[in-house]
TIRO-2110 file (N, C-alpha, C; in Angstrom, 1 decimal):
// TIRO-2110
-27.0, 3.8, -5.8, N, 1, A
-26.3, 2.6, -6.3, CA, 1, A
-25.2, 3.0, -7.2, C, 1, A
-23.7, 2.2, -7.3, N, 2, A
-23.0, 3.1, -7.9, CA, 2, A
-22.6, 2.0, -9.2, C, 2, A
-22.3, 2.3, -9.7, N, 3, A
-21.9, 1.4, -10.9, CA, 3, A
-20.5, 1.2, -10.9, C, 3, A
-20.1, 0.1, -11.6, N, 4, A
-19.1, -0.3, -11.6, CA, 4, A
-18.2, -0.6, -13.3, C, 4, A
-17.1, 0.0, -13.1, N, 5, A
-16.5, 0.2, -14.5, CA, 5, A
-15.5, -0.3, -14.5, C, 5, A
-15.3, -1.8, -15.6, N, 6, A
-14.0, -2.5, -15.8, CA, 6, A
-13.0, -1.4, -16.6, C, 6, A
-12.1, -1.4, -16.8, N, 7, A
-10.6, -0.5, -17.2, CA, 7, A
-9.7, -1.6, -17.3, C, 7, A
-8.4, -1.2, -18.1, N, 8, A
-7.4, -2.1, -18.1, CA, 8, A
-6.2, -1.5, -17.0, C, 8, A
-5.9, -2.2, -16.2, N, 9, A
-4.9, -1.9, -15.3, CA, 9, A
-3.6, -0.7, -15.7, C, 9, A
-3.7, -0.4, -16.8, N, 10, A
-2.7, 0.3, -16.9, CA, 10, A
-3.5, 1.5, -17.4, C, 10, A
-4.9, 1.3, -17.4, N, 11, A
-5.7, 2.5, -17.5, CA, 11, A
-5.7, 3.7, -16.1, C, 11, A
-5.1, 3.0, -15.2, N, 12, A
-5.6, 3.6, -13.5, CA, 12, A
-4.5, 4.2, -13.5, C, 12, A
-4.7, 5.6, -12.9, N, 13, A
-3.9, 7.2, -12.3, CA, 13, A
-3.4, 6.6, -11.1, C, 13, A
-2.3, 7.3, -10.8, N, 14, A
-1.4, 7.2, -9.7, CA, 14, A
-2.9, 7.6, -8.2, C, 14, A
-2.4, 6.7, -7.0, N, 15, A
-3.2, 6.7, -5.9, CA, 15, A
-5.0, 6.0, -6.2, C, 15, A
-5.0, 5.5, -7.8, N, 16, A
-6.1, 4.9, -8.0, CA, 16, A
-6.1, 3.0, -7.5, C, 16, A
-7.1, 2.8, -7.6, N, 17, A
-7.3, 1.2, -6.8, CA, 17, A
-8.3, 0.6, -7.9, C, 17, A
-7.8, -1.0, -7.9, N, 18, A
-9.1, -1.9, -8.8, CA, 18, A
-8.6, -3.0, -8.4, C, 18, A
-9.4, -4.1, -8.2, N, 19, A
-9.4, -5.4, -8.1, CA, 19, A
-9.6, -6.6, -9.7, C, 19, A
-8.5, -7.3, -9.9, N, 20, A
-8.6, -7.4, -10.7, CA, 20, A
-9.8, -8.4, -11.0, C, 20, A
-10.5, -8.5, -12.3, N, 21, A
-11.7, -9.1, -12.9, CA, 21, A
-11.6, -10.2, -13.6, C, 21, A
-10.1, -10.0, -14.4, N, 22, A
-9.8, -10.7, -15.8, CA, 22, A
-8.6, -10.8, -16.4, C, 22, A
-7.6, -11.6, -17.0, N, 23, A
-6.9, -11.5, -17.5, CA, 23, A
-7.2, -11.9, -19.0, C, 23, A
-6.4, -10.5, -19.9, N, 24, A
-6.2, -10.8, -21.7, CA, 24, A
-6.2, -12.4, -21.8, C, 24, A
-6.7, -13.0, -22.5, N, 25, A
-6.2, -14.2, -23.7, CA, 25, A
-4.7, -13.7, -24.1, C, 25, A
-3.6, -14.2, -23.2, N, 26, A
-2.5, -13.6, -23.8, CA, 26, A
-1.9, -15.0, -24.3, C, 26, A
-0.4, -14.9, -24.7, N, 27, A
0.3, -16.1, -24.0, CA, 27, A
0.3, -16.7, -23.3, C, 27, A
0.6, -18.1, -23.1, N, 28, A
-0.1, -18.7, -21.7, CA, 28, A
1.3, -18.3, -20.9, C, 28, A
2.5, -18.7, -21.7, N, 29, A
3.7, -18.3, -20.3, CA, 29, A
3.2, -16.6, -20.0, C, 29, A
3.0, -15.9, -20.2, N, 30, A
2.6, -14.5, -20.0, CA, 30, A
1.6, -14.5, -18.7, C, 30, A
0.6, -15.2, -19.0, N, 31, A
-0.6, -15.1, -18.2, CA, 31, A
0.1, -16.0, -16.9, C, 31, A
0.5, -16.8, -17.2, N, 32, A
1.2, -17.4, -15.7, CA, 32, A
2.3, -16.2, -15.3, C, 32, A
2.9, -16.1, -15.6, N, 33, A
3.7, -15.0, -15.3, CA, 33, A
2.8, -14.0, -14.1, C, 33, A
1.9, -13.3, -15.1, N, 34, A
1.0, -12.3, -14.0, CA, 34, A
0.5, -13.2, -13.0, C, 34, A
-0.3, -14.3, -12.9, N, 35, A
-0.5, -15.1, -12.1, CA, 35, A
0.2, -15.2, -10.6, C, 35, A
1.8, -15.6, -11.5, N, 36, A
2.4, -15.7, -10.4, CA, 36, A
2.8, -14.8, -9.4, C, 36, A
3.1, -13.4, -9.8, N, 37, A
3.1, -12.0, -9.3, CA, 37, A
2.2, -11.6, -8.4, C, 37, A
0.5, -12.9, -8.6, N, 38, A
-0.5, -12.4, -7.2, CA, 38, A
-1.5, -11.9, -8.2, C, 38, A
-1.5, -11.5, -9.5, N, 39, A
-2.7, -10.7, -10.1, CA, 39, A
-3.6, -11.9, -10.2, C, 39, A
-4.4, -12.4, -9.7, N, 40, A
-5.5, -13.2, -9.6, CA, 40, A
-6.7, -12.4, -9.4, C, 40, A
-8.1, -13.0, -10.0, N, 41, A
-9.1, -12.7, -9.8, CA, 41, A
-9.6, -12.4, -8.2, C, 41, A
-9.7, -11.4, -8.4, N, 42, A
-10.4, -10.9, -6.4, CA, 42, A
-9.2, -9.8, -6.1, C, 42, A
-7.9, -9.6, -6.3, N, 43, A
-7.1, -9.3, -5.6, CA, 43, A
-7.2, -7.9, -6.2, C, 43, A
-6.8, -7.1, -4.9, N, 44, A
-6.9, -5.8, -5.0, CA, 44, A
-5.5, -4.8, -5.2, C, 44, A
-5.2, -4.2, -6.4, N, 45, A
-4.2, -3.4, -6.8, CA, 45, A
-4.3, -2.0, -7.0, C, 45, A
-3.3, -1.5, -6.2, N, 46, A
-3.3, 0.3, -6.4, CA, 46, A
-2.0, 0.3, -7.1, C, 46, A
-1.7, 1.8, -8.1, N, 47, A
-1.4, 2.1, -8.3, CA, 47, A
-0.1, 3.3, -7.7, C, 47, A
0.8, 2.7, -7.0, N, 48, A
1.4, 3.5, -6.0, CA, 48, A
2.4, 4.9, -7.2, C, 48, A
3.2, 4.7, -8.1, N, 49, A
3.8, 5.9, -9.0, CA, 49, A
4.1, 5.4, -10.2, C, 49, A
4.6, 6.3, -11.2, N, 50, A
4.6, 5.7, -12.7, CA, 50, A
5.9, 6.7, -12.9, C, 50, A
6.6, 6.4, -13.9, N, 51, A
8.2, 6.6, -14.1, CA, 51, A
7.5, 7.8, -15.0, C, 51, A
8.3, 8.8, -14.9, N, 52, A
8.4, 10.3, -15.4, CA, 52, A
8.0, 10.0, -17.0, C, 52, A
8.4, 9.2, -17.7, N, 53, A
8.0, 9.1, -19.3, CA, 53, A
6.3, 8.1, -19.3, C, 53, A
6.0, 7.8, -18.3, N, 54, A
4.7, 6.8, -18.1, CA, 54, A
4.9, 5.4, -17.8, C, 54, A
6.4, 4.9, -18.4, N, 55, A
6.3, 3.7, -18.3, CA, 55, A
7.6, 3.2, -17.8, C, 55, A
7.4, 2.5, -16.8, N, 56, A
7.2, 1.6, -15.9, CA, 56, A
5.7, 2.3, -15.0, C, 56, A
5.0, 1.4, -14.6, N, 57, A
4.0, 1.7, -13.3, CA, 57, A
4.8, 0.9, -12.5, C, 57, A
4.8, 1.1, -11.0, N, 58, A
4.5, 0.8, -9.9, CA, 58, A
3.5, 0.3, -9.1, C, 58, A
3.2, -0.7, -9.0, N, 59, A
2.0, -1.1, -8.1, CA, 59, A
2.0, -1.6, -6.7, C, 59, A
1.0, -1.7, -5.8, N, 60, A
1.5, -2.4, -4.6, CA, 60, A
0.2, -3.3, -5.1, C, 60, A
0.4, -5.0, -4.7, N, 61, A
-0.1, -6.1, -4.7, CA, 61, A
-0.1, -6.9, -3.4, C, 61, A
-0.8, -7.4, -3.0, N, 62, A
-0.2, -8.6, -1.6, CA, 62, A
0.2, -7.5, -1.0, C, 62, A
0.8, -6.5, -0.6, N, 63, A
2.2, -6.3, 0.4, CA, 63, A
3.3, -5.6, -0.2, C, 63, A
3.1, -6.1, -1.8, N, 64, A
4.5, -5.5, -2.0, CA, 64, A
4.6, -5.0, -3.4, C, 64, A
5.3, -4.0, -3.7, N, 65, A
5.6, -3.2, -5.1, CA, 65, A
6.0, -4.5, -6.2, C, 65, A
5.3, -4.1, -7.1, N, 66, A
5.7, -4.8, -8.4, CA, 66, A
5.8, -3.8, -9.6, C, 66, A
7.1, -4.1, -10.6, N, 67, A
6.9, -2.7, -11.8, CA, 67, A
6.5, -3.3, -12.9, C, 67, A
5.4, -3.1, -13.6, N, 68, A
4.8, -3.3, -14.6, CA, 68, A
5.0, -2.4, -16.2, C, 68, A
5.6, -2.7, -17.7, N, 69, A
5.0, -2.3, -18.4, CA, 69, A
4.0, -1.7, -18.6, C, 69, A
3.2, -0.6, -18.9, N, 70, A
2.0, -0.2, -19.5, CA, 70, A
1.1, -1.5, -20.3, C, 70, A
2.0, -1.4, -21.5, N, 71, A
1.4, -2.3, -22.4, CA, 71, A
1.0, -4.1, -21.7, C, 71, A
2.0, -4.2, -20.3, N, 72, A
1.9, -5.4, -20.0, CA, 72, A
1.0, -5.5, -18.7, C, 72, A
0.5, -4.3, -18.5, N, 73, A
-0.8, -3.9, -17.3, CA, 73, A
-1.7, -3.7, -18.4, C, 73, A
-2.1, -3.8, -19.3, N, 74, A
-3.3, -3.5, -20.2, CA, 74, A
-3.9, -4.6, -20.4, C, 74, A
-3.4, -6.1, -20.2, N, 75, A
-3.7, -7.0, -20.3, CA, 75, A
-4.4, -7.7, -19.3, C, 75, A
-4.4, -7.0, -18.0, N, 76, A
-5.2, -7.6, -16.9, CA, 76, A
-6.8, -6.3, -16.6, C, 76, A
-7.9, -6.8, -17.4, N, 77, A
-8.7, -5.8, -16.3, CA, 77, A
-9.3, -6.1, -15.0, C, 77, A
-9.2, -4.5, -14.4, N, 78, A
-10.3, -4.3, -13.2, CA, 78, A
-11.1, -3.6, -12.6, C, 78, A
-12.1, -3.5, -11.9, N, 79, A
-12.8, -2.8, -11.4, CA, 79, A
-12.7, -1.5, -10.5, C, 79, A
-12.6, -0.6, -11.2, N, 80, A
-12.2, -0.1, -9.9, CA, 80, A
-13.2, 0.4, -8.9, C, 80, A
-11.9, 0.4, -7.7, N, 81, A
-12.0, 0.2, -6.7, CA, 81, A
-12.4, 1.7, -5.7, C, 81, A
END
């Protein structure tokens, strides 16, 4: 049986995978924001590349690349996957 370990999205290495669990108590325009983007509970996000200094990530969501802050992927965790 394997266990399962929540992280914050901007915790996950390039070619890593997690479904998101949870979003921060942020801002509410903020948390709509990620909302709208597809990061909802159940949905599954990899980490496709991260910009030479760390920050921007790259993700694929749904279908399609979205670039993320670090600090502003810290705010959603997930499971990985």
């Amino acid at each position: 049986m394997s266990a399962k370990f929540h992280v914050s999205l901007g915790g996950l290495k390039v070619g890593e995978s997690g479904r998101v669990v949870a979003l921060a108590r942020a801002d509410r325009r903020y948390r709509e924001k990620l909302l709208a983007f597809g990061l909802t509970p159940g949905t599954l996000v990899s980490v496709e590349r991260v910009a030479p200094m760390g920050d921007p990530m790259e993700l694929r969501v749904r279908g399609f690349a979205l670039s993320l802050r670090r600090g502003e992927a810290d705010a959603v965790t997930v499971e990985r996957a």
